[in-house]
C-alpha positions as CSV (number, residue, x, y, z in Angstrom):
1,X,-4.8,-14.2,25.2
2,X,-6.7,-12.7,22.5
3,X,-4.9,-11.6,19.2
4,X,-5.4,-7.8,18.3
5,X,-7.8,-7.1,15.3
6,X,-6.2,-3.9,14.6
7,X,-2.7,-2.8,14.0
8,X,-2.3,1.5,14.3
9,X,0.3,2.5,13.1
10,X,1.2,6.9,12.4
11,X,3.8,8.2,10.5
12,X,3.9,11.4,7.9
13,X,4.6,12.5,4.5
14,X,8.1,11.1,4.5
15,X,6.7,7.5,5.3
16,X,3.6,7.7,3.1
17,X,5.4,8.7,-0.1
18,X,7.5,5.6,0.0
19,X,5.1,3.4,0.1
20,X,3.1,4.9,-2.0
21,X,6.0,4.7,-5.0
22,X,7.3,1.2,-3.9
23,X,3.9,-0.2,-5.1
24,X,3.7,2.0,-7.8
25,X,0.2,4.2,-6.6
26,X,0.4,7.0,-8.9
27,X,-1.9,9.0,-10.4
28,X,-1.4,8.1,-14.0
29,X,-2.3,4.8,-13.7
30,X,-5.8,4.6,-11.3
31,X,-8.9,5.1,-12.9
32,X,-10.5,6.9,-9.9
33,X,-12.0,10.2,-10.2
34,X,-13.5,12.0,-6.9
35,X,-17.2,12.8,-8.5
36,X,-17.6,16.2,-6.4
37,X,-13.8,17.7,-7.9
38,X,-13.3,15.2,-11.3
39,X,-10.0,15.0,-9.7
40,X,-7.2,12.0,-9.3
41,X,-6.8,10.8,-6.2
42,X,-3.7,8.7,-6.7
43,X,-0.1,9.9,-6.3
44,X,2.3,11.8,-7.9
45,X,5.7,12.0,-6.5
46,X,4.1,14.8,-4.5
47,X,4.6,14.9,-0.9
48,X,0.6,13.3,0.0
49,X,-1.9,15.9,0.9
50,X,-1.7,16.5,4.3
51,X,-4.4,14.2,6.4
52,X,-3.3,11.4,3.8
53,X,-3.3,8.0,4.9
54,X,-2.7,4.0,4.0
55,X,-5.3,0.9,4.9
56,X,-4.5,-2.5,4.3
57,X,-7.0,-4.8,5.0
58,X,-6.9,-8.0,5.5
59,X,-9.9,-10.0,4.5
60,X,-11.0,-14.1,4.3
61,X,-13.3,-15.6,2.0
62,X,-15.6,-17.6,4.0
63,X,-16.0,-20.6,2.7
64,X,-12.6,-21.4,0.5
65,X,-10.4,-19.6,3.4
66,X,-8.2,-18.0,1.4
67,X,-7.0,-14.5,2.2
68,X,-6.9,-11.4,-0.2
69,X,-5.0,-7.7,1.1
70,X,-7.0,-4.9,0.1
71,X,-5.2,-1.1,-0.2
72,X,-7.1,2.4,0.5
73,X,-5.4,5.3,0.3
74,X,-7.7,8.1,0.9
75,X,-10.5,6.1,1.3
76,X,-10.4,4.6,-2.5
77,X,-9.3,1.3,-3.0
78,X,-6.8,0.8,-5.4
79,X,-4.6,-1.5,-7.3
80,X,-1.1,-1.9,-5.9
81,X,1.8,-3.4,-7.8
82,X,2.0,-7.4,-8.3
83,X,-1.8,-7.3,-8.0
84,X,-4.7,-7.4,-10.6
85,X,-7.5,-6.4,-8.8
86,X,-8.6,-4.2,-5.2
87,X,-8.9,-7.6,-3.3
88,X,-5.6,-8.9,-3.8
89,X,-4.9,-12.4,-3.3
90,X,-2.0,-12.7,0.2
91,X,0.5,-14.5,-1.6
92,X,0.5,-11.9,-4.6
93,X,0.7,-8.9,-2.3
94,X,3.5,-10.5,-0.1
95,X,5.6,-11.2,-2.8
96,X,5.7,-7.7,-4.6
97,X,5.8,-6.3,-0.2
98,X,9.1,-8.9,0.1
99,X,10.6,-8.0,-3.1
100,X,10.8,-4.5,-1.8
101,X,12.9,-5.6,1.6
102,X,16.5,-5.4,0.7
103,X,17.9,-9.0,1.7
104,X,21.7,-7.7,2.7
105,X,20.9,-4.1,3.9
106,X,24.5,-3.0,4.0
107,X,25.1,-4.2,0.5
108,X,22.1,-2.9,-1.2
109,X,21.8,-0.1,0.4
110,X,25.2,1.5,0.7
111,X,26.8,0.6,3.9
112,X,25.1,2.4,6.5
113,X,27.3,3.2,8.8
114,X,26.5,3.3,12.8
């Protein structure tokens, strides 16, 4: 059976703007100007434009095999947290990902009841 190549996944504003935050994909700090506007296209704290989405790609050098994560949001790559450049190296990008996935849930996040 043949693995999938592509993973789909939809959500809103409300899912988006976590992400977004939790690897720190602000405005202030990208460099990225749209050419046609001269404006940011990072994030704010705003709830995303509407339309706005996430890309992670997951790429493999040829001849080394090593694999680098690269994030898009509105089709401009950035740099996310715990990473140094667009094509960020797997390991790099899992760690800062892991580091955001609360170990004890019902300690660290309050108790949630059910």
């Amino acid at each position: 059976h043949m693995k999938p190549k592509m993973y789909l996944y939809s959500g809103h504003d409300n899912t988006l703007s976590p992400l977004l935050n939790a690897f720190k994909v602000h405005r202030i700090n990208l460099q990225i100007l749209k050419p046609e506007t001269n404006a940011s296209v990072g994030f704010d704290n705003k709830h995303p434009d509407m339309g706005a989405f996430i890309v992670w790609e997951l790429w493999r050098h040829k001849s080394t095999n090593r694999r680098f994560v690269k994030f898009i949001y509105n089709h401009h790559e950035v740099i996310p947290s715990g990473c140094d450049r667009t094509l960020c190296p797997v390991d790099d990008f899992l760690k800062t990902a892991k580091d955001l996935v609360p170990a004890n849930y019902e300690e660290e996040c309050g108790g949630f009841r059910k």
